[in-house]
Gaussian input, Z-matrix of N, CA and C with variables (Angstrom, degrees):
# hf/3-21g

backbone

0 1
 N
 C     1     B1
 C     2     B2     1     A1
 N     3     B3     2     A2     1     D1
 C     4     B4     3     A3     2     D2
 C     5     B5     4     A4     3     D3
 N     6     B6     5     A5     4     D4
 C     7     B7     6     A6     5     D5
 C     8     B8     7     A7     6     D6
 N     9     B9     8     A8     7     D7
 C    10    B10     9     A9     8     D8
 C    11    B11    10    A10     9     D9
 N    12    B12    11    A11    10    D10
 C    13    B13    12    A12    11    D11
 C    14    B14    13    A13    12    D12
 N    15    B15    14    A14    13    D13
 C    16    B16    15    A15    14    D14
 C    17    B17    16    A16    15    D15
 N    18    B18    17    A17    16    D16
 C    19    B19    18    A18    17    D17
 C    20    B20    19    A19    18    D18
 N    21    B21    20    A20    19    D19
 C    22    B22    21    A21    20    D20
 C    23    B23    22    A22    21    D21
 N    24    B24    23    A23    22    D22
 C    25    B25    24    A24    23    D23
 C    26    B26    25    A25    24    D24
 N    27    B27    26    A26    25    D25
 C    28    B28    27    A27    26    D26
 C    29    B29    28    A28    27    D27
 N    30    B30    29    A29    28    D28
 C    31    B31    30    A30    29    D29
 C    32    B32    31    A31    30    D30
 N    33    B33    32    A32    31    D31
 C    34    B34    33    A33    32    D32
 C    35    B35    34    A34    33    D33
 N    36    B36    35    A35    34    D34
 C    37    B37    36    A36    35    D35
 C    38    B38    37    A37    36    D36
 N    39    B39    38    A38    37    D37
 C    40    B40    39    A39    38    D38
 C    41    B41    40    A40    39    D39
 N    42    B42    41    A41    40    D40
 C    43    B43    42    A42    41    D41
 C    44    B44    43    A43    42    D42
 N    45    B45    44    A44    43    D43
 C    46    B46    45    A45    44    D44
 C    47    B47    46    A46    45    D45
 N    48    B48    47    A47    46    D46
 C    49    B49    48    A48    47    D47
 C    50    B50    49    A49    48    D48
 N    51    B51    50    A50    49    D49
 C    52    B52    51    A51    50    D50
 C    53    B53    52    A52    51    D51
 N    54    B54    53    A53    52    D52
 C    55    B55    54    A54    53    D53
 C    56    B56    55    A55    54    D54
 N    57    B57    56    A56    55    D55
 C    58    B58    57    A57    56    D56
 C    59    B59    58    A58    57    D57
 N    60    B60    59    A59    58    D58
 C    61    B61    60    A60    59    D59
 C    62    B62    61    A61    60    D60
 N    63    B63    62    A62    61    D61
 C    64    B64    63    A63    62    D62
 C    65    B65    64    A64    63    D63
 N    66    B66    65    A65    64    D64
 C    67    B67    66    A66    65    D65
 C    68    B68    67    A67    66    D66
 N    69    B69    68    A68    67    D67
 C    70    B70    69    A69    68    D68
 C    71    B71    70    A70    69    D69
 N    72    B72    71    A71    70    D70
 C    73    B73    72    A72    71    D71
 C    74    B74    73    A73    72    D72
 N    75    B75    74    A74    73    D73
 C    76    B76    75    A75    74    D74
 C    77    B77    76    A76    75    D75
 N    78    B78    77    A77    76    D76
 C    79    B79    78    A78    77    D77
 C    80    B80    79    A79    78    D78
 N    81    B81    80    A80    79    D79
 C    82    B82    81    A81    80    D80
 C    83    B83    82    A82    81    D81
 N    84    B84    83    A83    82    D82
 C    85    B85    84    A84    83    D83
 C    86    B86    85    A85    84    D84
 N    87    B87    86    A86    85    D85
 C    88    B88    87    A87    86    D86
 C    89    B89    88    A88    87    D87
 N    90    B90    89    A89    88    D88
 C    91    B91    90    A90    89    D89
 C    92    B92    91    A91    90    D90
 N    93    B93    92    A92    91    D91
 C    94    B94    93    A93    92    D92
 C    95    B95    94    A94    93    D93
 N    96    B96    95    A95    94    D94
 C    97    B97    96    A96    95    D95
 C    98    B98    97    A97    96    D96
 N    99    B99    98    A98    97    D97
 C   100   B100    99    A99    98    D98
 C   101   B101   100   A100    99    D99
 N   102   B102   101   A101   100   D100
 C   103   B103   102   A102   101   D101
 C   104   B104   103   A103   102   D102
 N   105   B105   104   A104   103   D103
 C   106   B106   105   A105   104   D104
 C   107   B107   106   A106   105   D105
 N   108   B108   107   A107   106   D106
 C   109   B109   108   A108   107   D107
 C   110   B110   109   A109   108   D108
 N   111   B111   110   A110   109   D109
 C   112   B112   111   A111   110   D110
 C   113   B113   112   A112   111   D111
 N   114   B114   113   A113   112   D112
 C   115   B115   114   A114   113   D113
 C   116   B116   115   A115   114   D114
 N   117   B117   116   A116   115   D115
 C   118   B118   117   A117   116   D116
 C   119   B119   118   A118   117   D117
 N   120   B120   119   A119   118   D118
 C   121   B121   120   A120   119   D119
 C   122   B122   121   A121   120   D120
 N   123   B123   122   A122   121   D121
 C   124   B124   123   A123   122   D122
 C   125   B125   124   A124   123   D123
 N   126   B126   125   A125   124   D124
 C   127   B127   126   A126   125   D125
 C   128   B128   127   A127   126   D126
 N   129   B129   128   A128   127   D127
 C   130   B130   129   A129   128   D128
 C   131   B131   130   A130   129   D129
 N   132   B132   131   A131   130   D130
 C   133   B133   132   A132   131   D131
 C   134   B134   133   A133   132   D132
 N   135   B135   134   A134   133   D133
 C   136   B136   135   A135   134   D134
 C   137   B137   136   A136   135   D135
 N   138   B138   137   A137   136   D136
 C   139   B139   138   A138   137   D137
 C   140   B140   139   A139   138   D138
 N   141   B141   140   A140   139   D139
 C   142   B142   141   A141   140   D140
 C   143   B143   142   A142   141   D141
 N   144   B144   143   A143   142   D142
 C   145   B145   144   A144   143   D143
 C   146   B146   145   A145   144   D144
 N   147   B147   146   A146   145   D145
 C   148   B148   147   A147   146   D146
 C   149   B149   148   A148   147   D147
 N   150   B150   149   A149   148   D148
 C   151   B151   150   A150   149   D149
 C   152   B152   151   A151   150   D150
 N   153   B153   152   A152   151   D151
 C   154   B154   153   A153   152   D152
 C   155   B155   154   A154   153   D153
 N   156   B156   155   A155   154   D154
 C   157   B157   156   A156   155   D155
 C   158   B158   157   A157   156   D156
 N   159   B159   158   A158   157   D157
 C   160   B160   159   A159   158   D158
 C   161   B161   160   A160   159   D159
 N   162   B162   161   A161   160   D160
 C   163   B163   162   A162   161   D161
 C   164   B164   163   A163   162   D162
 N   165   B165   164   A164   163   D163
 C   166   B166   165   A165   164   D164
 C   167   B167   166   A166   165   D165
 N   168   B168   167   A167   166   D166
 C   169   B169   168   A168   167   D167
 C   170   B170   169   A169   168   D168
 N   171   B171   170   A170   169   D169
 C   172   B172   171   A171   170   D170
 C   173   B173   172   A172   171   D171
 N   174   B174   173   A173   172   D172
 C   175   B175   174   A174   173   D173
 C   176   B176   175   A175   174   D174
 N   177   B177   176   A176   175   D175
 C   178   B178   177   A177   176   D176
 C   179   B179   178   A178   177   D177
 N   180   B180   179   A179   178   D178
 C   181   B181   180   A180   179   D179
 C   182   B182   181   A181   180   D180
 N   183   B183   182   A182   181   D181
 C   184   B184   183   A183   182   D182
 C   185   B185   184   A184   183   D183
 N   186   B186   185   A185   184   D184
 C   187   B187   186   A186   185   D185
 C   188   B188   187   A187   186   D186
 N   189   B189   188   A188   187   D187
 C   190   B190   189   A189   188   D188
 C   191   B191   190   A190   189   D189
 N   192   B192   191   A191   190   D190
 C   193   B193   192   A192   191   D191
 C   194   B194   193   A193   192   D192
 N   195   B195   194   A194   193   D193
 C   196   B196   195   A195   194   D194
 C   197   B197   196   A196   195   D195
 N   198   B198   197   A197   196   D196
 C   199   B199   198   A198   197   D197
 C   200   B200   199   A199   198   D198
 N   201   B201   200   A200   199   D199
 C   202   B202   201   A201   200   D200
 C   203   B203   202   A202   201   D201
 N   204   B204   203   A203   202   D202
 C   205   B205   204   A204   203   D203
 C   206   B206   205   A205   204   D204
 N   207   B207   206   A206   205   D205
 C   208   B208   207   A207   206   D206
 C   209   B209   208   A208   207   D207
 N   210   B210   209   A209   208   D208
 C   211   B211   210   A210   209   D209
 C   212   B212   211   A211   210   D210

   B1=1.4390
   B2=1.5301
   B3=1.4238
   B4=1.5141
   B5=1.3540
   B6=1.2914
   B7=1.8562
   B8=1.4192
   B9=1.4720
   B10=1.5045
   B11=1.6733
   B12=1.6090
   B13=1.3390
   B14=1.4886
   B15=1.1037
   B16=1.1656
   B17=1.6893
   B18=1.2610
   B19=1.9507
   B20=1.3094
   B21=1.4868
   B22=1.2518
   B23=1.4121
   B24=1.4441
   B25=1.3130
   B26=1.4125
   B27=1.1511
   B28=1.7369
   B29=2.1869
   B30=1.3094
   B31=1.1678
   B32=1.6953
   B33=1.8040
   B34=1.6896
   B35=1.9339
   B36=1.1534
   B37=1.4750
   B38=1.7270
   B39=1.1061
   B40=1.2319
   B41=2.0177
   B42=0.9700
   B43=1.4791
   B44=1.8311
   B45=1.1102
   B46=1.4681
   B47=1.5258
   B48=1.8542
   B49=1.7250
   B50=1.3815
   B51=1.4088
   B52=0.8618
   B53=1.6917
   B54=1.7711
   B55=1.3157
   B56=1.7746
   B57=1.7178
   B58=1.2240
   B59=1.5256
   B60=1.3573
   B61=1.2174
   B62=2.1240
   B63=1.4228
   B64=1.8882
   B65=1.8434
   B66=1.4075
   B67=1.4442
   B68=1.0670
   B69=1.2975
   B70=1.8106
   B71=1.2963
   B72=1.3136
   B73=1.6266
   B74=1.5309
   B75=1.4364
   B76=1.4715
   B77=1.1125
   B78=1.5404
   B79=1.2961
   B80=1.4252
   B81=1.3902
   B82=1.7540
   B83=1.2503
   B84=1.5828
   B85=1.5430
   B86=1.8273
   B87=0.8256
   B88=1.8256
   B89=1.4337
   B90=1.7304
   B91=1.2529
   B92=1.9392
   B93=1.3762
   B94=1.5121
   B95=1.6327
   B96=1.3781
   B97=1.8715
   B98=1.1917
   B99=1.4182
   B100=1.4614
   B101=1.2631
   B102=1.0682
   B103=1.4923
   B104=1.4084
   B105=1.4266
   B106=1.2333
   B107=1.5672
   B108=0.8815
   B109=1.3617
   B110=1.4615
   B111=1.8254
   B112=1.1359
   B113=1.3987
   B114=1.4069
   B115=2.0243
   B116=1.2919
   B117=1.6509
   B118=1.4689
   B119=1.5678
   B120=1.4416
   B121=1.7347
   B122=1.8940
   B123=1.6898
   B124=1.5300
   B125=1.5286
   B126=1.4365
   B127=1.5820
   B128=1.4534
   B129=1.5407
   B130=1.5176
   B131=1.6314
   B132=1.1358
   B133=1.6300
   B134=1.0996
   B135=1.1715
   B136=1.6065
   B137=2.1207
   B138=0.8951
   B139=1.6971
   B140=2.1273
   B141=1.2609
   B142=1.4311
   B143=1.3895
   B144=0.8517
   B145=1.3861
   B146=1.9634
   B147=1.4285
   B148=1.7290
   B149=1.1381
   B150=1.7479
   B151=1.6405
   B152=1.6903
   B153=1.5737
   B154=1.6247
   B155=1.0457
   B156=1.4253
   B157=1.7326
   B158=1.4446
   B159=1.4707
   B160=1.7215
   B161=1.5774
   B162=1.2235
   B163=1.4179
   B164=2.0718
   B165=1.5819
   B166=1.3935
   B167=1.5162
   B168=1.4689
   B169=1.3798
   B170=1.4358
   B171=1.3319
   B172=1.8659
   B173=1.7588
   B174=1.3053
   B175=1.2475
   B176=1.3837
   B177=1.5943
   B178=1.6038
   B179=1.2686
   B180=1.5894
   B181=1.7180
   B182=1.5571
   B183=1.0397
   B184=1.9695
   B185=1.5680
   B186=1.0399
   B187=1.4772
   B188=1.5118
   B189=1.1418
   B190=1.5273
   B191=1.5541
   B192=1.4753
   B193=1.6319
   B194=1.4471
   B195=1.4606
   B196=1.9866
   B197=0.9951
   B198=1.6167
   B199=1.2353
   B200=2.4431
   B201=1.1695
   B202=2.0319
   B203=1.6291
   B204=1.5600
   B205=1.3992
   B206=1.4880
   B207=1.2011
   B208=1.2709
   B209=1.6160
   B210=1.4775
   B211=1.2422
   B212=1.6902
   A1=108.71
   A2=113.14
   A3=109.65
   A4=125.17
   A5=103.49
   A6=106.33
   A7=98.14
   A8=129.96
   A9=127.73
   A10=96.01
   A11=121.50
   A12=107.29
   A13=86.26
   A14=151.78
   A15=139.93
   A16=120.52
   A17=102.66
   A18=112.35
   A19=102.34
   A20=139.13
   A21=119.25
   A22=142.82
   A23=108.91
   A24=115.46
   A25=110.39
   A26=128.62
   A27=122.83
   A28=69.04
   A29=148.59
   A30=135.48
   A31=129.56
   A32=85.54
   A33=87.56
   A34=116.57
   A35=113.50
   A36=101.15
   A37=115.34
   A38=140.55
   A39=158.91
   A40=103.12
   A41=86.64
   A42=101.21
   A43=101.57
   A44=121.34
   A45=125.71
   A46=111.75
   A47=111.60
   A48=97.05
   A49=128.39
   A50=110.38
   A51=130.28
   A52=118.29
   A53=98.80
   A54=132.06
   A55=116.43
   A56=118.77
   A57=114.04
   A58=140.71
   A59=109.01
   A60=149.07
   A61=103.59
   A62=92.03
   A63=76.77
   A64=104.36
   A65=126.30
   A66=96.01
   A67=127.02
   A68=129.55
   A69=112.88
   A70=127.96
   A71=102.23
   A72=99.86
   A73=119.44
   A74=124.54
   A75=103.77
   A76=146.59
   A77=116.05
   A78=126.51
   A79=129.88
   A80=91.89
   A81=104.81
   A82=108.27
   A83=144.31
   A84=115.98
   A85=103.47
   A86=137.03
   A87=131.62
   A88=89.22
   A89=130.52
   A90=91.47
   A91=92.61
   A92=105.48
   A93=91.71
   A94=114.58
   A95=109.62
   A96=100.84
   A97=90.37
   A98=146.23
   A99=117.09
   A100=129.48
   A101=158.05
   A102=157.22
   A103=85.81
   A104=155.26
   A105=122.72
   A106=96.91
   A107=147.41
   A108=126.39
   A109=128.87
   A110=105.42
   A111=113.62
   A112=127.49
   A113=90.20
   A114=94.91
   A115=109.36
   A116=106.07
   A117=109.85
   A118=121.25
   A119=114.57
   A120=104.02
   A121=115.89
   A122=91.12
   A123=103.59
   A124=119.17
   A125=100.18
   A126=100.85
   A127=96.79
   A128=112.94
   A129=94.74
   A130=117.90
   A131=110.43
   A132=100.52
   A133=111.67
   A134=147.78
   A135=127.19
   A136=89.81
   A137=125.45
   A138=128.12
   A139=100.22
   A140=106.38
   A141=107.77
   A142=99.75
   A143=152.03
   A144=135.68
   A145=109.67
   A146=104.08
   A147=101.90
   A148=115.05
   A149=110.78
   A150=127.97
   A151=118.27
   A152=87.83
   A153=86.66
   A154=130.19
   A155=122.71
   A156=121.53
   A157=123.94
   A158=110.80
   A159=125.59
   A160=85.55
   A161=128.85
   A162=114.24
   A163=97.40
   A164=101.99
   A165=104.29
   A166=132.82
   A167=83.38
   A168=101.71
   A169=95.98
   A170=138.99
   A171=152.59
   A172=74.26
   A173=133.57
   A174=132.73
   A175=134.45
   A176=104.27
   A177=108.75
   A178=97.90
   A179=130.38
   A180=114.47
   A181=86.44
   A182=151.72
   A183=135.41
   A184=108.33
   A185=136.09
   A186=129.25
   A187=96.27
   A188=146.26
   A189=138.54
   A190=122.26
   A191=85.78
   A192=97.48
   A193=118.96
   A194=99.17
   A195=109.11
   A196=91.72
   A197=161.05
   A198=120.08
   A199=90.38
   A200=76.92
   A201=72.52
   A202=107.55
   A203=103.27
   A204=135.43
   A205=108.75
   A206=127.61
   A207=138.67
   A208=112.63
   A209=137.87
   A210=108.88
   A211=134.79
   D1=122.45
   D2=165.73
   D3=-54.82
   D4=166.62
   D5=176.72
   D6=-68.22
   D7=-58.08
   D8=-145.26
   D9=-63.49
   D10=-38.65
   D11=-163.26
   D12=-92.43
   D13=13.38
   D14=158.40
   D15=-89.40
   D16=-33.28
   D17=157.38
   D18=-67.25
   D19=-79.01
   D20=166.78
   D21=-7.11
   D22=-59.33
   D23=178.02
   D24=-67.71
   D25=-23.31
   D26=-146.97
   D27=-114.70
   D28=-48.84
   D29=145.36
   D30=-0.34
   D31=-79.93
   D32=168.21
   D33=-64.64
   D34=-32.07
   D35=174.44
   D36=-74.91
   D37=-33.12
   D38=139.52
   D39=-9.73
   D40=-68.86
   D41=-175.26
   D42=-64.49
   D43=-67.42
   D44=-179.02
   D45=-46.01
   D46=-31.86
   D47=165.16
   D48=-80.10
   D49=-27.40
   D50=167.31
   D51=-24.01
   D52=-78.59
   D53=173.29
   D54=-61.02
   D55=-24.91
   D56=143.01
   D57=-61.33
   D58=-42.32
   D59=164.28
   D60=-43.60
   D61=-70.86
   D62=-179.40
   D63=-72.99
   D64=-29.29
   D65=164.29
   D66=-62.97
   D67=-56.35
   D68=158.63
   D69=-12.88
   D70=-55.24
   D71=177.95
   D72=-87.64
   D73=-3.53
   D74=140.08
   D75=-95.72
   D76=-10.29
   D77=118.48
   D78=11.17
   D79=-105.89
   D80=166.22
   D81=-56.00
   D82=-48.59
   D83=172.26
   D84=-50.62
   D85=-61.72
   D86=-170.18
   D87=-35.70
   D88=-65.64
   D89=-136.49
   D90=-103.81
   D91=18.48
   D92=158.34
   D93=-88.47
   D94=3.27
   D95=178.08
   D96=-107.81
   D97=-25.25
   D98=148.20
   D99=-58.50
   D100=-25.55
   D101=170.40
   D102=-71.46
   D103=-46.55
   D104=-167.46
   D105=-98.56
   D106=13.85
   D107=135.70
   D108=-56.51
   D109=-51.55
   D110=173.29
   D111=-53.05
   D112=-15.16
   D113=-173.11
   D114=-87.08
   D115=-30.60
   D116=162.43
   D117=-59.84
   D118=-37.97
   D119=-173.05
   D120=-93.46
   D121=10.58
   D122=164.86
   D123=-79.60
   D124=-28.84
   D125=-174.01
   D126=-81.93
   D127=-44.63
   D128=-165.84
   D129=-71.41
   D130=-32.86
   D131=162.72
   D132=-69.83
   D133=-20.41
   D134=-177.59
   D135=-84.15
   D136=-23.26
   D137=-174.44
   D138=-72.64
   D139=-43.91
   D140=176.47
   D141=-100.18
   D142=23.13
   D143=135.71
   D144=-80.77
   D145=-50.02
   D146=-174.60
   D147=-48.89
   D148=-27.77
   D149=-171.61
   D150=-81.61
   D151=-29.53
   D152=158.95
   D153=-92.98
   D154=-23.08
   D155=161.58
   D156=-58.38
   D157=-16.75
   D158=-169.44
   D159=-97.64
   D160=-31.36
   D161=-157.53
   D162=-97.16
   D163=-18.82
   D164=162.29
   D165=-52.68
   D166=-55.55
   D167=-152.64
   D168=-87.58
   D169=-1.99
   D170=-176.32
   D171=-89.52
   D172=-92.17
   D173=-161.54
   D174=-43.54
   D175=-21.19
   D176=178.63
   D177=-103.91
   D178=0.12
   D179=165.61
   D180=-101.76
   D181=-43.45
   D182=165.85
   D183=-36.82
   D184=-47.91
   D185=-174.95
   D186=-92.28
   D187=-3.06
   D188=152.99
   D189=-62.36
   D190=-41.03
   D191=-174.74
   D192=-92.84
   D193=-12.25
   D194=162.35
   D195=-91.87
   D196=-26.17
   D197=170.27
   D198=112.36
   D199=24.67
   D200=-173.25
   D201=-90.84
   D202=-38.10
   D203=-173.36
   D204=-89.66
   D205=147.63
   D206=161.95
   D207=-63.36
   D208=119.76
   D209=169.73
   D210=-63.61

């Protein structure tokens, strides 16, 4: 095998990782801006859930203390 078709060849493969290589990496950018979305809609449901347990648990000691609830 000559050198030139042997630079060539290892050329054309060169190029094909290359061109794998930047899809990978937008790839992984997509699904690293999903995980930080997701990290965002973790806080806010864990933020409206605390708000409904505080807004629970305020209402079932108000109807304790009117007398609605059994103590």
């Amino acid at each position: 095998m000559s050198v030139e078709r042997e630079l060539g060849e290892m050329s054309s493969r060169l190029r094909t990782l290359e061109r794998e290589m930047a899809e990978h990496k937008a790839t992984l950018k997509e699904i690293h801006e999903m995980a930080l979305q997701a990290k965002g809609g973790w806080k806010t449901l864990m933020m409206v859930a605390g708000f409904a347990g505080i807004v629970g648990a305020l209402g079932a000691k108000i109807f304790m203390l009117l007398g609605f609830m059994p103590r």
